[in-house]
Every structure is written in structure tokens, then in C-alpha cells.
KEKE-3310 file (N, C-alpha, C; in steps of 0.2 Angstrom, whole numbers, plus 5000, padded with zeros to 4 digits):
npx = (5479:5489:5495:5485:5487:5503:5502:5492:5500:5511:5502:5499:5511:5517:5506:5509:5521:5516:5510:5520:5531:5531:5522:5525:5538:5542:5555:5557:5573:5579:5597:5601:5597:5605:5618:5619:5617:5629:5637:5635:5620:5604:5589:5573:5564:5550:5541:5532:5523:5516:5503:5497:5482:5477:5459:5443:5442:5436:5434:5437:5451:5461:5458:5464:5477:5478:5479:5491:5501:5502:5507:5522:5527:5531:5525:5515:5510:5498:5488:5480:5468:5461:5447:5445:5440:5446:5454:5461:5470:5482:5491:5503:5508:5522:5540:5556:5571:5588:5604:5622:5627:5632:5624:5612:5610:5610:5597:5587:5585:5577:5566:5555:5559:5554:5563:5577:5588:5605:5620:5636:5650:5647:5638:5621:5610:5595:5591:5583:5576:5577:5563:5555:5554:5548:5534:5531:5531:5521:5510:5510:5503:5490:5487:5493:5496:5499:5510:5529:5540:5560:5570:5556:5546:5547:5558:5557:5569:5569:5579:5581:5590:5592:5606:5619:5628:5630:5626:5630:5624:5624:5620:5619:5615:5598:5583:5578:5566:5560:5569:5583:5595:5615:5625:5623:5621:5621:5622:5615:5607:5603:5585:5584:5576:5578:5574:5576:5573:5571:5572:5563:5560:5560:5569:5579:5592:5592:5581:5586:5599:5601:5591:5606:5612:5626:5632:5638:5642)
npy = (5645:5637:5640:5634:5621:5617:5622:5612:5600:5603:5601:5586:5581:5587:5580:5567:5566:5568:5558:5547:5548:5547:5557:5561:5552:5541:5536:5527:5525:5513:5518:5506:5496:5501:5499:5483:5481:5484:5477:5467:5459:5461:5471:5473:5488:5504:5508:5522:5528:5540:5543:5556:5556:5565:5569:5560:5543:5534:5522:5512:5509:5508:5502:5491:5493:5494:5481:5477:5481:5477:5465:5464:5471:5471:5455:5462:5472:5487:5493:5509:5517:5535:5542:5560:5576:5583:5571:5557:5550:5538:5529:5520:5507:5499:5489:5491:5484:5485:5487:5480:5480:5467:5460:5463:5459:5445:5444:5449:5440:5432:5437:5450:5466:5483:5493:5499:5502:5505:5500:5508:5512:5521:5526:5529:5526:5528:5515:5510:5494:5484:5478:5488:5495:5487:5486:5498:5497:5490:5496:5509:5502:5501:5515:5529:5539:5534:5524:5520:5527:5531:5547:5551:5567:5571:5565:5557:5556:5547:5547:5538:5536:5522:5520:5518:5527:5544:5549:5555:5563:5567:5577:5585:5597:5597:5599:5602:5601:5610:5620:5626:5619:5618:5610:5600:5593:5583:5578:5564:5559:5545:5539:5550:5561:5564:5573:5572:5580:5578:5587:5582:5591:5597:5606:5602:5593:5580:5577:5567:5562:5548:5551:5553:5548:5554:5545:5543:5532)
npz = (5320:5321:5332:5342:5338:5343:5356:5360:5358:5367:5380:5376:5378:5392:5399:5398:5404:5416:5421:5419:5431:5447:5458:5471:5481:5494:5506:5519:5530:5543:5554:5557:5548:5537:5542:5544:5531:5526:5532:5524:5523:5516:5518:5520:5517:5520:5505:5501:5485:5475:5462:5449:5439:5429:5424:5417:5421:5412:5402:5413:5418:5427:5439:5430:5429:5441:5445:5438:5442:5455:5453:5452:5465:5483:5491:5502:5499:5494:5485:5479:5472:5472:5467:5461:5459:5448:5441:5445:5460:5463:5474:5481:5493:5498:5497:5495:5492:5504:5501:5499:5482:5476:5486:5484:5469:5469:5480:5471:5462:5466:5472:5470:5463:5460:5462:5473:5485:5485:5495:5496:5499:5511:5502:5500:5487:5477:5467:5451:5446:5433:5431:5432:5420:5413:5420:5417:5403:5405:5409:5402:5387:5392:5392:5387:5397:5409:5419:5423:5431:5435:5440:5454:5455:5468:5480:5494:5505:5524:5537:5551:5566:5575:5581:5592:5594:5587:5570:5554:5541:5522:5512:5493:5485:5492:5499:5515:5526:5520:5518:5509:5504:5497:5500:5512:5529:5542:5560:5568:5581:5593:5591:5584:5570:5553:5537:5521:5505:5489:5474:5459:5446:5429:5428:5437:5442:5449:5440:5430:5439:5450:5465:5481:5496:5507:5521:5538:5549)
capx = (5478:5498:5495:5481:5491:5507:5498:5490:5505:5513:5498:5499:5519:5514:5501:5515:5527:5515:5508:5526:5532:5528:5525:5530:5540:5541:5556:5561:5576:5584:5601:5603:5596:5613:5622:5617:5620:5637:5638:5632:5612:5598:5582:5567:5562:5546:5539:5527:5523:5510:5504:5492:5480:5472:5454:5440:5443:5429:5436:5440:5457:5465:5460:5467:5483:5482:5484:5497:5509:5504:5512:5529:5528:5531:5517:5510:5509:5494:5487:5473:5465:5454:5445:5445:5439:5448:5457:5463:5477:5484:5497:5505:5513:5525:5544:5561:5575:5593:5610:5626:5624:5630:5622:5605:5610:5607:5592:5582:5585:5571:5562:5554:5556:5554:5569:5582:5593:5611:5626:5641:5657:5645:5633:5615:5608:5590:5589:5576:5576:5574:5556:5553:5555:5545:5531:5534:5528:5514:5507:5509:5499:5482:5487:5501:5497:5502:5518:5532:5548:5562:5566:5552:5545:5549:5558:5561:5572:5567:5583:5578:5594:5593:5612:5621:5634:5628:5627:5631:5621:5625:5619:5620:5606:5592:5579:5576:5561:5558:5573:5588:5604:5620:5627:5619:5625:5620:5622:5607:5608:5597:5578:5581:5578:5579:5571:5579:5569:5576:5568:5565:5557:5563:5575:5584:5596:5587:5577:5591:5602:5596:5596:5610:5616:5632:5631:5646:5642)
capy = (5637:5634:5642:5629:5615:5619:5622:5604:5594:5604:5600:5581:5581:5588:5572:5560:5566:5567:5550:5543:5549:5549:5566:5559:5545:5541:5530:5526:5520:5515:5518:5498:5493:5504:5495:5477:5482:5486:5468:5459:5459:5464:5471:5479:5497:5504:5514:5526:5531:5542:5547:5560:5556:5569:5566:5553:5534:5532:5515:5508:5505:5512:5494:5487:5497:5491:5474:5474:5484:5473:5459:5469:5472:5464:5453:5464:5479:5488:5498:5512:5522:5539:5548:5568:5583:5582:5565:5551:5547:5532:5527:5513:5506:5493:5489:5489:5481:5488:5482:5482:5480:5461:5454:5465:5453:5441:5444:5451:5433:5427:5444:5454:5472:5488:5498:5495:5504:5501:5504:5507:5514:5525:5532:5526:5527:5525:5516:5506:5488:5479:5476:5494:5496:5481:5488:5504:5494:5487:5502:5511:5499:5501:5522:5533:5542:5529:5524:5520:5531:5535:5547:5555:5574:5576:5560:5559:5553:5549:5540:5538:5533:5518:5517:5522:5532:5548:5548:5560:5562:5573:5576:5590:5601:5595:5603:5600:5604:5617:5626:5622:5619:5615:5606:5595:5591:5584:5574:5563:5555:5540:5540:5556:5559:5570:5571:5575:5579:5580:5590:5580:5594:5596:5611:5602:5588:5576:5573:5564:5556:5546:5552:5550:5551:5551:5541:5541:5529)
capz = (5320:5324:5340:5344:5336:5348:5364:5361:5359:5374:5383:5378:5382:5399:5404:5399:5411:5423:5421:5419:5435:5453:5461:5476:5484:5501:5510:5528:5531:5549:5552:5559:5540:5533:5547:5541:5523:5527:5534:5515:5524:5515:5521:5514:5518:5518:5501:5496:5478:5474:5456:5450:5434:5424:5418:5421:5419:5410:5402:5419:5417:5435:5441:5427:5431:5449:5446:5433:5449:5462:5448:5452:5471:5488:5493:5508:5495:5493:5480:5482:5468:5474:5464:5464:5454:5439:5442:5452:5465:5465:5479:5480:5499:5496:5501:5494:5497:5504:5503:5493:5474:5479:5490:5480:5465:5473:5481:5466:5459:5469:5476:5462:5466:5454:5465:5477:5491:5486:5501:5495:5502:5516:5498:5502:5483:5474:5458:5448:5445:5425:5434:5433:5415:5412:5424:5414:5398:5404:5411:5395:5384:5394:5393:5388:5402:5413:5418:5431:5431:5443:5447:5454:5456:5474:5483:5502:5514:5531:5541:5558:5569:5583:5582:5599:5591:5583:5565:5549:5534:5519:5503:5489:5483:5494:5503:5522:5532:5518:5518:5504:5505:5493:5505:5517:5534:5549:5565:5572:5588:5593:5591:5580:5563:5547:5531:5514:5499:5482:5470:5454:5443:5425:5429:5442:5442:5450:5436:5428:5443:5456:5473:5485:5500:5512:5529:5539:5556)
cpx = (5485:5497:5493:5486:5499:5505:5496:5497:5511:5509:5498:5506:5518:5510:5506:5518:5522:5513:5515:5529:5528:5528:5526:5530:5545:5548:5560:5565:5579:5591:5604:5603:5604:5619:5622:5619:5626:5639:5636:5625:5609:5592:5579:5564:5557:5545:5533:5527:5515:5508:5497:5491:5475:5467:5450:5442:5437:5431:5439:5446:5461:5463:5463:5475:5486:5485:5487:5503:5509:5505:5519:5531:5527:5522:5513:5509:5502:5494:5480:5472:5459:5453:5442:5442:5438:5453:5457:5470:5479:5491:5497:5511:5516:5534:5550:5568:5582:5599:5616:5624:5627:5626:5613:5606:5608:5601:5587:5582:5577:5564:5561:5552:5558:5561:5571:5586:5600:5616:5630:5645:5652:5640:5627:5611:5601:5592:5585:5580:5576:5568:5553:5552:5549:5536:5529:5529:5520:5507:5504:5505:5493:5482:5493:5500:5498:5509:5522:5538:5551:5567:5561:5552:5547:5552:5560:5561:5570:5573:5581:5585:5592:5600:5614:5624:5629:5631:5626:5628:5623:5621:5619:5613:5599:5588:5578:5574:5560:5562:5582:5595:5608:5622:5626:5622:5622:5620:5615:5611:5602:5591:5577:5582:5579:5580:5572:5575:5574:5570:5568:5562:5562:5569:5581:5587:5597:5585:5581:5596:5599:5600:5603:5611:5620:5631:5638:5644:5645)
cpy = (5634:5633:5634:5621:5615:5616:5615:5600:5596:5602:5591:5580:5582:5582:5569:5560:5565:5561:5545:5544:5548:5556:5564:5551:5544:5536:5533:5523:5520:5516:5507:5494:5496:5501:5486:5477:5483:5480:5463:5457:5463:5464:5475:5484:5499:5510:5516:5528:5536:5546:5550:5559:5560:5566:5559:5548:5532:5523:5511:5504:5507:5504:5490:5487:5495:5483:5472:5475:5480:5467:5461:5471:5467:5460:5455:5470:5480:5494:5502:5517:5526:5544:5555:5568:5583:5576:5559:5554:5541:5531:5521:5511:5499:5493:5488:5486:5486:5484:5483:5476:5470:5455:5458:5460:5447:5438:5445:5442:5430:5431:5449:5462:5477:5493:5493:5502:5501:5506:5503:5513:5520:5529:5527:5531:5523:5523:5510:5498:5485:5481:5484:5495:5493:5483:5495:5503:5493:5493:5505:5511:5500:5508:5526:5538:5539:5527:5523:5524:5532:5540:5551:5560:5575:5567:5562:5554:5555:5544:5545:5534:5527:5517:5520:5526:5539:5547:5554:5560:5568:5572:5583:5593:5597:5602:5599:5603:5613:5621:5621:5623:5614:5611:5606:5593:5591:5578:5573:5558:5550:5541:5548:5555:5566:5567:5575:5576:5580:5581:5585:5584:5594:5602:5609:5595:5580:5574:5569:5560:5552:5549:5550:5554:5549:5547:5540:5539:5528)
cpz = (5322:5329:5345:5343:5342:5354:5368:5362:5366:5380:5384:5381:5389:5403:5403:5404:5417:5426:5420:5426:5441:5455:5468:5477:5489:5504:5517:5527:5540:5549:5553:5550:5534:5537:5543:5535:5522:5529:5528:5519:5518:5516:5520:5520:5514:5513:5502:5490:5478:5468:5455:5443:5432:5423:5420:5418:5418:5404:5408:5420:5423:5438:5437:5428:5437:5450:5444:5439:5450:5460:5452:5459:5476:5488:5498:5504:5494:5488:5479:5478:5469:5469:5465:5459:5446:5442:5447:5453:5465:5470:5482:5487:5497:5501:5496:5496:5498:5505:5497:5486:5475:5481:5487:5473:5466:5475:5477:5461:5461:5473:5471:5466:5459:5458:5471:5479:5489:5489:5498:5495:5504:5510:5499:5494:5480:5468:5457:5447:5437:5427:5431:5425:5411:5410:5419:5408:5397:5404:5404:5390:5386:5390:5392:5392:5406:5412:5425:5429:5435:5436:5447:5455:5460:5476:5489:5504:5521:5534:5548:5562:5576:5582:5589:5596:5585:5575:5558:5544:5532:5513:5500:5488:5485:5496:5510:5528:5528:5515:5512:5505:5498:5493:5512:5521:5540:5552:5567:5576:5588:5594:5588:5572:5557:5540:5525:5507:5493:5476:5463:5446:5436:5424:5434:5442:5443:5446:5432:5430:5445:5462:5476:5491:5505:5518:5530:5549:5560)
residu = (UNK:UNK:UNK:UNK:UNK:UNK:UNK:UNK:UNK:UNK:UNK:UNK:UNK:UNK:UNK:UNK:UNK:UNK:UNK:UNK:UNK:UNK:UNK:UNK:UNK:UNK:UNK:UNK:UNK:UNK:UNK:UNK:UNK:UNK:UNK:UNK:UNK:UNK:UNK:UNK:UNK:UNK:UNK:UNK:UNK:UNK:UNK:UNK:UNK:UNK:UNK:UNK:UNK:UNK:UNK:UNK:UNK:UNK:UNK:UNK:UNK:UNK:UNK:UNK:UNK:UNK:UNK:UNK:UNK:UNK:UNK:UNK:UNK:UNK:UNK:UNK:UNK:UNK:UNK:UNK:UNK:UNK:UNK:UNK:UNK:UNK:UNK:UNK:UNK:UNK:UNK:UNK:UNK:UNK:UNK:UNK:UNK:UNK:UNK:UNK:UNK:UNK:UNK:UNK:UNK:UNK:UNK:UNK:UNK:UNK:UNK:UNK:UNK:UNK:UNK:UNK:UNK:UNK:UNK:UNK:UNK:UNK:UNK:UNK:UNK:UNK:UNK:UNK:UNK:UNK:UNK:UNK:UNK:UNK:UNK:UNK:UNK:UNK:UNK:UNK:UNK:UNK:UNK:UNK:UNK:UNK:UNK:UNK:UNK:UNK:UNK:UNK:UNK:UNK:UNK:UNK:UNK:UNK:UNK:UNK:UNK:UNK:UNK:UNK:UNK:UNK:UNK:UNK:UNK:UNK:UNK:UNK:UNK:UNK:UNK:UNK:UNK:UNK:UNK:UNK:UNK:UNK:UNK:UNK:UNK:UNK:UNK:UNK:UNK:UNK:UNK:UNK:UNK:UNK:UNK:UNK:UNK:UNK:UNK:UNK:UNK:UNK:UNK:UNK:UNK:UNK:UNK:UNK:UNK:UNK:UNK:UNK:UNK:UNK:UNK:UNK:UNK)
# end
């Protein structure tokens, strides 16, 4: 009877996380947008999020769910819930903005975003917004299996260079293009790119900081 009593509250602990998290999430940055940003500009860069729900939605609350986000993200954002097997997908395209923690003060004044891109001194960092938390709430109340969290289960970096000048990225314990590394280094030239994941599973460190990483233009 333990066993079974166990098992279950291991079982509900599990849905939480997964419904609180993304298992993945998507951003593109150029380097001209890390350029800008380095000049007090702010400009938004495109997300993906994608979360995986256990179990039918037999109260029809995954619409309810879609329109509380699309309260919280830009106005070209879309939100597109498919159902599977055993669950749904919902993935949510939208935009964040990037810039130093500044001139993002600023901006968030009058641009409601759940995350942000902040530059500073060459470290290009994720982190969440107030909004997010909020968003987080509301979510909640339909379903504690719903939910928004950073960071998420897998996130990736895609910087695509247009600068003239070759350009440096590093980061620590990522993986890229598969393959892992401690430390992360590489030069991209223009019209090339390279794409960083960071694990955010409950054994790695990531699930705890936010992303980052180096840029040296």
C-alpha cells in the first residue's frame, strides 16, 4: 500500500515539472542584434517554446490556456495546441527582446514580454521577465499541470553572423550539433552559424541558472 502511495506522488511530482517547464525553447539571434545592443538598441528576436501535456483535455482547457499567454506575448505571436496519443503539444511562436538590462528597462515599460536577451560586458544571457511569473499563475489556476518556467528542458542557441568581422562564441557545458563540450569555442564568419543547446534536465546546472553565453565581436 506505501509502495503504491509513493509511486503516485512520484508520478504526480513528475506531471508538474513537466507542465511547468518547456521541453524545448528555440531562439535566433543575429550577431547585428548583439551589435545594436552593445549601442543602448533594443530588438526582438524570434522564440519558440514547446510544451508537452500528459492526458486528455477533457475540460477544454488548452484553449483556455491559449488565451491567457497570448495576454503576455508580442502581438504577431501565435499559439497552436495539437493533440496526440497520450497528450497535447502546445507551441507557442513569439519574440523577445534583446539589449542591455537598461535600455530592456525601459522597454519592458511599455512592451509586455515573458523573457528577454540581456547584453552585457560581451555575455548574451536568458532570463524571465515579472510577466512570467504572473503568466506562471495564471496558468496554474486552470491546471497544476500547466505552467510557464525558465529555464527550460533543452534551450538553444542559434547565432547566425552578418557581421564582416569574424566572430567568437563560447559557452561552458553545452552541447553542439550533438556533441558535448566543457568549453565551448568557436569562430563564425559571415552568413555562418552555430547552435548551442544547454541541457536543462534536473541533474545538470541549467536547471538552476540561466543560459549564457560569451560573444567576442
Amino acid at each position: 500500500m506505501k509502495m503504491t502511495f509513493y509511486l503516485f506522488v512520484i508520478f504526480i511530482i513528475s506531471i508538474m515539472i513537466i507542465g511547468c517547464k518547456p521541453d524545448q525553447l528555440e531562439i535566433e539571434i543575429y550577431t547585428s542584434d548583439i551589435e545594436s545592443a552593445s549601442e543602448g538598441e533594443v530588438n526582438e528576436v524570434p522564440l519558440k517554446a514547446t510544451f508537452s501535456i500528459l492526458g486528455e483535455d477533457e475540460d477544454n482547457q488548452l484553449p483556455k490556456a491559449k488565451k491567457i499567454a497570448l495576454k503576455y506575448l508580442s502581438s504577431e505571436s501565435t499559439v497552436e495546441v495539437v493533440k496526440g496519443d497520450y497528450g497535447s503539444t502546445m507551441s507557442i511562436v513569439s519574440s523577445i527582446p534583446i539589449g542591455t538590462s537598461s535600455a530592456l528597462k525601459k522597454y519592458l515599460k511599455k512592451n509586455k514580454r515573458i523573457a528577454m536577451i540581456v547584453f552585457e560586458k560581451g555575455n548574451v544571457t536568458l532570463k524571465q521577465t515579472k510577466l512570467l511569473s504572473k503568466l506562471d499563475e495564471e496558468l496554474s489556476e486552470i491546471n497544476f499541470m500547466l505552467g510557464a518556467k525558465l529555464p527550460a528542458k533543452n534551450t538553444t542557441f542559434r547565432i547566425v553572423s552578418d557581421s564582416k568581422k569574424k566572430v567568437n562564441i563560447r559557452a561552458t557545458a553545452v552541447f553542439s550539433e550533438e556533441k558535448p563540450y566543457l568549453n565551448f569555442s568557436k569562430d563564425i564568419k559571415k552568413r555562418k552559424s552555430v547552435v548551442i543547446d544547454f541541457k536543462g534536465g534536473d541533474e545538470s546546472v541549467y536547471s538552476q541558472i540561466s543560459p549564457n553565453i560569451i560573444v567576442k565581436l
